[in-house]
N, C-alpha and C positions, 0 to 999 in steps of 0.2 A: 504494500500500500504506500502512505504518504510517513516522508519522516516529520512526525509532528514538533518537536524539538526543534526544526528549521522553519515552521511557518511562523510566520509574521501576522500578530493579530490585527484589525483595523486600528488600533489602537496603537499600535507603534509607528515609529516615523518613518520607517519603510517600507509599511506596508505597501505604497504605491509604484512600488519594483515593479516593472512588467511578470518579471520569473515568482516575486510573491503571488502576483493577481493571480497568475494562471493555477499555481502550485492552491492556492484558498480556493479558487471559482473550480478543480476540478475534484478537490476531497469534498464539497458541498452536492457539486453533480454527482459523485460518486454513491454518498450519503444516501438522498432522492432517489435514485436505483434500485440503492441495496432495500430503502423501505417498500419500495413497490412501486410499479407501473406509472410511467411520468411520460411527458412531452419534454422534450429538452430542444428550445430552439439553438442553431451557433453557440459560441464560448466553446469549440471546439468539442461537445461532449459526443459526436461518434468516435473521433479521437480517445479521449479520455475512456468512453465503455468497448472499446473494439473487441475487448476479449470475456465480456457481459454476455452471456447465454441469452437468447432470447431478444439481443437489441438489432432492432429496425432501424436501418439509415434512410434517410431519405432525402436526393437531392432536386429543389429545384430553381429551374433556371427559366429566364424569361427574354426576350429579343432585345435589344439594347433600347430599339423605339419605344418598349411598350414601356421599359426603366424610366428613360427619360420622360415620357408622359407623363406616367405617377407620380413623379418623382418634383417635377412641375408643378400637379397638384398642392403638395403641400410645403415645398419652398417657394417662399413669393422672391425669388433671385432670377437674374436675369438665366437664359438658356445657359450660355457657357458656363455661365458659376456653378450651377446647375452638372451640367458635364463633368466641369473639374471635379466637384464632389464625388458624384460617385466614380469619379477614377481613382481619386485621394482614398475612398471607401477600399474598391475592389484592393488596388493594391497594399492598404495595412492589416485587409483580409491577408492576403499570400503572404505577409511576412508574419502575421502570428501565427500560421500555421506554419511554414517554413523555420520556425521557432520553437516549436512546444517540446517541452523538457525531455519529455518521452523519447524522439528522435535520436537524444543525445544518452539515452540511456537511463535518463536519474528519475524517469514515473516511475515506479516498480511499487 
């Protein structure tokens, strides 16, 4: 599991580590698992239960038009700022996944 000894409570001043967040955000998903039957949207938790009996990944994905539409909806910012965002999005997606501790050996 997690070495608790190394997590960082919200109450410490480092909690806001990227490697704390992940290391808290994925003993809580784990937690939510182990009690029974959850929806876990992102925060990497197919990552985090990959070896969870029983869990359903589910990806979806939408055409980049129908993003920008939505996404328009509810930023009142011009289109390109609009754009940039969810590129700024997509890509700090791939780098905390390209990141998650596990990769590197130390989720166990």
């Amino acid at each position: 599991m997690f070495d608790c000894a190394m997590l960082l409570f919200p109450e410490s001043a480092g909690f806001t580590k990227d490697d704390n967040l992940f290391t808290y955000q994925a003993k809580i998903i784990r937690q939510l698992a182990e009690e029974g039957s959850c929806v876990l949207i992102g925060r990497c938790a197919d990552h985090v239960l990959k070896e969870m009996p029983g869990m359903v990944r589910v990806f979806v994905h939408a055409p980049a038009d129908f993003c920008l539409r939505e996404a328009m909806k509810v930023n009142s910012q011009p289109e390109n700022e609009v754009v940039k965002l969810i590129a700024e999005t997509d890509t700090t997606e791939l780098v905390i996944i390209s990141t998650i501790p596990e990769k590197n050996g130390s989720m166990t």
